[in-house]
C-alpha positions in Angstrom: 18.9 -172.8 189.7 16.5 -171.8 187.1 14.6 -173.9 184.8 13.8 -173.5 181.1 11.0 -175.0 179.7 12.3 -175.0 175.6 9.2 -175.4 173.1 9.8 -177.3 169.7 8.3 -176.8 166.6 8.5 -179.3 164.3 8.3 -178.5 160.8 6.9 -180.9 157.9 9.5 -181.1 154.6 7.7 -181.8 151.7 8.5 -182.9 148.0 5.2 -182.3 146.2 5.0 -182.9 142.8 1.4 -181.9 140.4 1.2 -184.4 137.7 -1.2 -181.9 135.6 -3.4 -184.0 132.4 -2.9 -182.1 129.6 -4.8 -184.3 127.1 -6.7 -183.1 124.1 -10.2 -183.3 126.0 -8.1 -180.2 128.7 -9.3 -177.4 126.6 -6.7 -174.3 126.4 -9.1 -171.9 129.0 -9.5 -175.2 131.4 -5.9 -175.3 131.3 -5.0 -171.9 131.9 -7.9 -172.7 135.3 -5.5 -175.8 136.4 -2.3 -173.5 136.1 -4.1 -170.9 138.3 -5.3 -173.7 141.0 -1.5 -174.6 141.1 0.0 -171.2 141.4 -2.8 -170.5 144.2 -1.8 -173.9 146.2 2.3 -172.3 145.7 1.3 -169.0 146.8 0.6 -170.5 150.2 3.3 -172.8 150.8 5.8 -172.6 152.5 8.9 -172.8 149.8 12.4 -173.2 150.4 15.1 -176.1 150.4 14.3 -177.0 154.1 10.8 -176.8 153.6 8.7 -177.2 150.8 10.3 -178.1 147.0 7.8 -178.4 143.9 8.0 -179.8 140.8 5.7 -180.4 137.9 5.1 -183.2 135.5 3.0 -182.5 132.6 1.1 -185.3 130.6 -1.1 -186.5 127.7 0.0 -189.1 125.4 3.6 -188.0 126.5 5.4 -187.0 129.3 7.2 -184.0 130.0 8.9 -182.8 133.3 8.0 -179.2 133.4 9.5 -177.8 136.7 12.3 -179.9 138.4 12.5 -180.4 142.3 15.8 -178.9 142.3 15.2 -176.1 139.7 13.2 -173.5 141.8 13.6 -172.1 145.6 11.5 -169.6 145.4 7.4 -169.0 145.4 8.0 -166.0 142.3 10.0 -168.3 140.6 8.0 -171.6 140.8 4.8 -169.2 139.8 6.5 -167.9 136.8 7.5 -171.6 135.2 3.7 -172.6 136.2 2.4 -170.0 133.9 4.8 -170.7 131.3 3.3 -174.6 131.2 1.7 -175.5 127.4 -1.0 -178.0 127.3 0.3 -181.4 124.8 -3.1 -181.6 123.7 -3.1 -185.6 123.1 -3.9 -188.8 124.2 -4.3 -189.7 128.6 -1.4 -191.7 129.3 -1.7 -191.2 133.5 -0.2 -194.4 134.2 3.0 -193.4 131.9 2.8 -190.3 134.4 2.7 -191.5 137.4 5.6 -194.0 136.4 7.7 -190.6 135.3 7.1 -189.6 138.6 8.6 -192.9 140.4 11.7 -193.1 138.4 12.6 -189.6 137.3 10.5 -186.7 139.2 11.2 -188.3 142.7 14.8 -189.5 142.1 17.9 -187.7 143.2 19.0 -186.2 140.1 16.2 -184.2 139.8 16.6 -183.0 143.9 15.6 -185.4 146.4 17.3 -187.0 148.7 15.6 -190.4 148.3 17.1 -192.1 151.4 16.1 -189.0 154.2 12.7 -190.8 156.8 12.5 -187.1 157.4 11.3 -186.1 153.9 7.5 -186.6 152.8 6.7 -187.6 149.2 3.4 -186.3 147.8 2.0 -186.3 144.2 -0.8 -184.5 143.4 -2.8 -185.8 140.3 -5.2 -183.9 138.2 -7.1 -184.9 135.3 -10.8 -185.7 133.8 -10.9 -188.5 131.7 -10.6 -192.3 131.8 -6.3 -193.5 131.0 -5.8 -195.0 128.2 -3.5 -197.2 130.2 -3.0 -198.9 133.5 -3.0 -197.1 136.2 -3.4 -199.6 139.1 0.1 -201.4 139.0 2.2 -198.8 138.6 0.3 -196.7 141.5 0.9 -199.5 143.7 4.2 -199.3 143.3 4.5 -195.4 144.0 2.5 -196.0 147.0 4.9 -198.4 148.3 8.0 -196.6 147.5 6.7 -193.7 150.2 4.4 -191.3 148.1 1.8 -190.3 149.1 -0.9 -190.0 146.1 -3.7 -187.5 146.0 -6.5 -188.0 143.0 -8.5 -185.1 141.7 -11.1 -185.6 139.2 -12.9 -183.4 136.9 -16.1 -184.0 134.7 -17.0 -187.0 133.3 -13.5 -188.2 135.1 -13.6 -192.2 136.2 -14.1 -191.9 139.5 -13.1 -196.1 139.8 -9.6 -194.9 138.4 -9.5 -192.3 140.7 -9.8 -194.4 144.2 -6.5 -196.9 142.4 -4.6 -194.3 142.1 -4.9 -192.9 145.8 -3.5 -193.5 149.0 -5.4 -194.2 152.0 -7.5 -193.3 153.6 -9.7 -192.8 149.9 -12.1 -189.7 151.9 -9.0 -188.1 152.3 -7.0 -188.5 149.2 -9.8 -188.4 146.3 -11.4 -185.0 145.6 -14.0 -184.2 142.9 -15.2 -180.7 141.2 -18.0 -181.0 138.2 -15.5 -178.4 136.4 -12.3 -176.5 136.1 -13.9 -173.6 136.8 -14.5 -174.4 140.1 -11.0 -176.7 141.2 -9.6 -173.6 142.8 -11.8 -174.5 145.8 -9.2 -177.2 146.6 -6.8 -174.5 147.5 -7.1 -174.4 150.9 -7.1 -177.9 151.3 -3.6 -178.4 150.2 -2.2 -175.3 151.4 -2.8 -176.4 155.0 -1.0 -180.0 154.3 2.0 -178.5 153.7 5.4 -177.3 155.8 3.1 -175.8 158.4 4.2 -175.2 162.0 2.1 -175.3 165.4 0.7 -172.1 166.1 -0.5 -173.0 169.6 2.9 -174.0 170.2 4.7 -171.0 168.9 1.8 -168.8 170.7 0.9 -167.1 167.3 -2.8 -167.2 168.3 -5.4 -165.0 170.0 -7.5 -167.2 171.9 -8.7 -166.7 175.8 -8.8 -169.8 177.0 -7.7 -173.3 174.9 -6.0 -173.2 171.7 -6.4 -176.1 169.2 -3.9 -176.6 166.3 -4.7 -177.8 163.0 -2.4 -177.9 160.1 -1.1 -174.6 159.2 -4.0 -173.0 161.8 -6.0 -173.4 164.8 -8.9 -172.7 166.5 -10.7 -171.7 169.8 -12.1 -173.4 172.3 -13.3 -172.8 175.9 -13.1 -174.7 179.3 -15.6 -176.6 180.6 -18.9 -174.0 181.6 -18.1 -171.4 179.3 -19.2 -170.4 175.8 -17.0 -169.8 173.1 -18.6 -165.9 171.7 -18.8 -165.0 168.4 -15.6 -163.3 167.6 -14.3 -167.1 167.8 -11.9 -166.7 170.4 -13.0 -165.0 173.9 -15.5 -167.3 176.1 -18.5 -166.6 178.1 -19.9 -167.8 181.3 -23.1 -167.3 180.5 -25.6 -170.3 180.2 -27.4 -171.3 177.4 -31.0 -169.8 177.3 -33.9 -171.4 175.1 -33.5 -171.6 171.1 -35.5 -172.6 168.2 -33.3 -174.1 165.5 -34.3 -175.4 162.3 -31.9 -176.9 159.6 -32.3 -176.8 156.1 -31.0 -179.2 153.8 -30.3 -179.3 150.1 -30.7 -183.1 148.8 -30.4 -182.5 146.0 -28.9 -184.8 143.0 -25.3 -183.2 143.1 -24.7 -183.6 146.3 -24.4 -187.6 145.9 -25.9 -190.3 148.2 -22.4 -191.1 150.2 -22.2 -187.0 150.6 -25.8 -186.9 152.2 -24.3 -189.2 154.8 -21.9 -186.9 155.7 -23.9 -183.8 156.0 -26.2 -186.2 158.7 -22.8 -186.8 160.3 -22.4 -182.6 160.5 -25.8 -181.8 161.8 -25.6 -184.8 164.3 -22.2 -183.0 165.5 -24.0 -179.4 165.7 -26.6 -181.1 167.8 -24.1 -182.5 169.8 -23.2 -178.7 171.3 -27.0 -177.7 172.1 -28.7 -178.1 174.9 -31.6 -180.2 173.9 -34.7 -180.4 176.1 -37.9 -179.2 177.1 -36.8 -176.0 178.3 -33.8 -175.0 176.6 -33.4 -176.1 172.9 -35.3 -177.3 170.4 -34.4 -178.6 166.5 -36.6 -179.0 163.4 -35.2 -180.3 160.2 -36.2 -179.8 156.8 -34.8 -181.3 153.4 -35.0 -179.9 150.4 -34.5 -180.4 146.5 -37.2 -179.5 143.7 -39.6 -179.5 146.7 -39.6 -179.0 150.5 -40.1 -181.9 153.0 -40.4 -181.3 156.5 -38.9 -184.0 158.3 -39.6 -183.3 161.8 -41.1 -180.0 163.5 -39.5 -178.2 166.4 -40.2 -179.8 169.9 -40.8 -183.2 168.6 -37.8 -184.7 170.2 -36.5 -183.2 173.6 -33.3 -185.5 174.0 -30.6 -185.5 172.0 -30.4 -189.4 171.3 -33.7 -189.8 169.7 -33.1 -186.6 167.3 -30.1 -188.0 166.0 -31.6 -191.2 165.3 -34.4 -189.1 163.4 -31.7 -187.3 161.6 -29.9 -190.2 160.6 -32.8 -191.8 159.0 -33.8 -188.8 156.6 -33.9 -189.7 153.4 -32.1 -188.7 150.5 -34.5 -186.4 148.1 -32.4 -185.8 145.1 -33.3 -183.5 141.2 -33.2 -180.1 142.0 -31.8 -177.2 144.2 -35.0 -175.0 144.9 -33.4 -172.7 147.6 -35.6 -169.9 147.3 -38.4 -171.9 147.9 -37.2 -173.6 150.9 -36.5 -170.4 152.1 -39.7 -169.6 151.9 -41.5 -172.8 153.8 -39.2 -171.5 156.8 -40.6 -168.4 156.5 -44.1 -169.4 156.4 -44.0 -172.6 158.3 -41.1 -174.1 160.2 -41.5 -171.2 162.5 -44.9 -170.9 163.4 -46.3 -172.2 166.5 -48.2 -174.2 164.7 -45.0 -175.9 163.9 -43.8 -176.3 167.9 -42.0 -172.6 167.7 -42.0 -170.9 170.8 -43.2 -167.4 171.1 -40.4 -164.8 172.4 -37.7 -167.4 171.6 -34.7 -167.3 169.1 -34.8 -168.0 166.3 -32.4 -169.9 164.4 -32.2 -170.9 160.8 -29.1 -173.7 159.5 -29.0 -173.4 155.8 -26.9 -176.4 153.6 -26.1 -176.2 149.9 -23.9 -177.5 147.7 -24.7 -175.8 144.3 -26.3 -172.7 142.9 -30.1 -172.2 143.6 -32.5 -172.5 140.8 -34.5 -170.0 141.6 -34.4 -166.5 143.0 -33.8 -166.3 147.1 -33.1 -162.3 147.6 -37.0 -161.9 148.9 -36.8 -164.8 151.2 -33.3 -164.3 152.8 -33.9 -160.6 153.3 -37.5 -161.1 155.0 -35.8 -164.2 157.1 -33.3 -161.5 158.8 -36.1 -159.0 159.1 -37.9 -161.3 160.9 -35.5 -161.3 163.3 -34.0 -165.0 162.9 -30.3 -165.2 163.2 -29.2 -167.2 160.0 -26.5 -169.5 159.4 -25.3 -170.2 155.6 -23.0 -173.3 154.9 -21.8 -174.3 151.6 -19.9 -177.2 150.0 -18.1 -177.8 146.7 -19.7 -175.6 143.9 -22.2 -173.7 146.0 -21.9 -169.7 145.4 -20.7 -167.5 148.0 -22.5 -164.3 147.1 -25.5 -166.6 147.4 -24.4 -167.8 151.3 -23.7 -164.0 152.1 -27.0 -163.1 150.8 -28.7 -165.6 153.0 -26.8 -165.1 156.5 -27.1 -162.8 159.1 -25.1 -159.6 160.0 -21.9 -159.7 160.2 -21.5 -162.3 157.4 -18.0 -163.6 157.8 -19.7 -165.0 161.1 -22.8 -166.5 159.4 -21.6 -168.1 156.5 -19.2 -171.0 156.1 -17.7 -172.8 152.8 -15.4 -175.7 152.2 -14.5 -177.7 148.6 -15.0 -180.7 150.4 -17.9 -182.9 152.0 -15.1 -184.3 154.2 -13.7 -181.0 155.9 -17.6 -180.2 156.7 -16.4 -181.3 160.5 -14.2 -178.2 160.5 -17.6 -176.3 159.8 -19.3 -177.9 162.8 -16.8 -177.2 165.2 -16.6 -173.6 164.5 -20.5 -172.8 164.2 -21.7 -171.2 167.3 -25.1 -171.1 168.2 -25.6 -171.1 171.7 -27.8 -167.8 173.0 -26.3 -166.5 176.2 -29.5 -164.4 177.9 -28.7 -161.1 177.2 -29.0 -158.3 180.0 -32.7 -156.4 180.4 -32.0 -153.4 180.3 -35.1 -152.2 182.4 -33.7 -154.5 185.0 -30.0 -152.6 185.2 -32.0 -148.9 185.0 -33.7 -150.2 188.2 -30.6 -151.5 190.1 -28.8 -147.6 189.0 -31.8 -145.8 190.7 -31.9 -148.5 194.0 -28.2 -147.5 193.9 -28.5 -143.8 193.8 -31.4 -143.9 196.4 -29.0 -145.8 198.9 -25.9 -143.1 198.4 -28.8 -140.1 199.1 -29.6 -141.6 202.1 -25.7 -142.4 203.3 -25.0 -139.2 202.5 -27.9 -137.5 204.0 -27.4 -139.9 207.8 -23.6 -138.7 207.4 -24.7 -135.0 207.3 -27.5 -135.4 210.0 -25.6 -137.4 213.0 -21.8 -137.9 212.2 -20.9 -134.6 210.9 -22.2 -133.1 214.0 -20.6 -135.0 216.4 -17.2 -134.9 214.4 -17.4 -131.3 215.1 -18.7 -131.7 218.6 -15.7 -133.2 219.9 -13.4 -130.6 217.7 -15.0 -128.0 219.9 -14.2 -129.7 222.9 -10.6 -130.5 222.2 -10.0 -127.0 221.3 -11.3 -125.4 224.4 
């Protein structure tokens, strides 16, 4: 009797409807930016009637419902009525909106099937100003009829109105960008929480060892006493040999008090994966903002729990993002030995952002890599990516990480890889060639000398 093992993949259905502000404080060009961000999020859904349906409500002191649940089936066709969308240009009516939404945009009549458990509700707000009416109330009662409520603000939005609007948990469900031109960074984000099926399940993944889902991807891992290598998805037996790492921080003002927590948070996870001790590695830290602060040299703690409590205590600099500069101090100080760097030792540089430098950082980033430090570049929310290419190490798409949001920064952690595997001396495996060659000689030369002639001894006598 043979056994089958069957494998199910269970697919998300979504009804997601954008409920876009359109008010007269939306101007035509940051408009045309918020029909881009929603064509973008489309282009990577999965759209059909058993998966994914879209539909659009459009607002200002009015409502209007642009693209109907039930009116498109198709990604081309959903993209098309998107760019067709006119701004109202008017007042900011968002509770009036979301009330649309409730009784008209989610009903049957426009395409859902209200009563299905199977079916997830999501509405997806954008605007950046403060409503002209309530919003609280009539959110509540969306929430509890099953939708799910996602709050993007923009500007000078209210970020109060914001976190009544949203569903829980509010780090998930409330994102902010300081402009339009910069809210297609969100894409990702809601492209992978949509109809999205598990890759490690279906086997539509590459990686040696463990596989890891995640919505709509996955990642590599590796068993226990192997290292994950840099392609992201073979593993390495290798042990870890010594490293120098320093991080640098922006604290800047943009990156917000309850933000700096979080980038603690993601340098106490990358500590978490190094071998911290005497021997093996050691971590400086260095914040900076309109000037550079060393926190704590290299060396200065050799176990893992008392640099994470030093981490966790840095304070928050704010004013301005002087990346160049910093740059520079790691350059000229973080590491020296005068600094607890080890001579003959990697060297490893962490560099955080979340906004374009102030001043120039081409010198510094070029000399860092000529030096021979192996440099990481991670960037959050409006930081530039040419400037985080710039910055890391060969090959880039390795070196340099970005994310919209503070809160997907643990993504970042996991996939960073720093661990040094001792790499082979080459002198060494030259040596062990010759050794090698030297030992066949000599087989070969004892074969010739003793059994040869005997072999042929005893052929003589067998003949005669």
């Amino acid at each position: 009797m043979i056994e089958l093992d069957y494998m199910i993949i269970i697919l998300l259905c979504v009804y997601l409807v954008f409920i876009i502000d359109s008010s007269r404080s939306v101007r035509p060009s940051e408009f045309e930016q918020v029909k881009v961000f929603l064509a973008k999020v489309i282009e990577g859904l999965d759209v059909g009637p058993n998966a994914t349906r879209v539909g659009v409500v459009n607002y200002a002191s009015r409502v209007k419902n642009e693209v109907s649940l039930k009116t498109h089936r198709t990604k081309a066709g959903l993209v098309k009525a998107v760019t067709k969308i006119e701004p109202l240009s008017t007042g900011t009516m968002t509770g009036l909106a979301i009330q649309f939404a409730l009784n008209v945009a989610f009903s049957e009549g426009e395409g859902a099937r209200v009563k299905s458990p199977d079916i997830t509700k999501v509405a997806i707000i954008v605007t950046d100003g403060r409503p002209q009416d309530n919003v609280k109330d009539i959110a509540l009662r969306a929430r509890e009829a099953g939708i799910e409520i996602f709050a993007i603000g923009v500007g000078r939005v209210d970020m109060s109105t914001l976190r009544q609007m949203a569903s829980d948990p509010l780090d998930d469900h409330v994102d902010y960008v300081e402009s339009y031109s910069v809210i297609e960074k969100l894409t990702k984000k809601f492209q992978e929480a949509f109809c999205v099926s598990d890759l490690c399940a279906t086997g539509d993944h590459d990686c040696e060892q463990v596989c890891i889902s995640s919505p709509g991807s996955y990642k590599c891992a590796c068993k226990d006493g192997f290292t994950l290598m840099d392609d992201g998805r073979s593993c390495s037996a290798c042990s870890n040999s010594a490293i120098d790492v320093v991080f640098l921080i922006d604290g800047s003002k943009s990156v917000r008090p309850e933000n700096f927590e979080l980038v603690k948070k993601w340098i106490n996870l990358i500590v978490d994966k190094l071998d911290v001790s005497d021997s093996k590695a050691h971590v400086g830290l260095v914040q900076y903002s309109s000037s550079v602060r060393q926190e704590f040299p290299l060396g200065r703690y050799n176990n893992k729990k008392d640099l994470k409590d030093a981490v966790k205590k840095m304070a928050y600099m704010e004013r301005g993002t002087m990346t160049g500069q910093a740059l520079r101090y790691l350059l000229d100080n973080s590491f020296n030995p005068g600094n607890g760097a080890r001579p003959g030792v990697t060297k490893v540089g962490i560099v955080f952002t979340d906004g374009r430098s102030q001043d120039y950082i081409g010198d510094a980033a070029r000399k860092a890599k000529e030096n021979g430090f192996r440099m990481y570049a991670v960037g959050v929310g409006n930081a530039v990516e040419d400037e985080l290419k710039e910055i890391a190490s060969d090959p880039t798409g390795e070196h340099y990480f970005y994310t919209a949001d503070f809160k997907a920064m643990t993504q970042i952690a996991k996939k960073l890889q720093i661990n040094i595997c001792q790499e082979e001396d080459p002198c060494e495996c030259d040596s062990l060639v010759k050794f090698q060659k030297k030992v066949e000689d000599a087989l070969q030369a004892l074969t010739k000398k003793y059994i040869l002639p005997k072999r042929i001894a005893l052929l003589e006598n067998k003949i005669v």
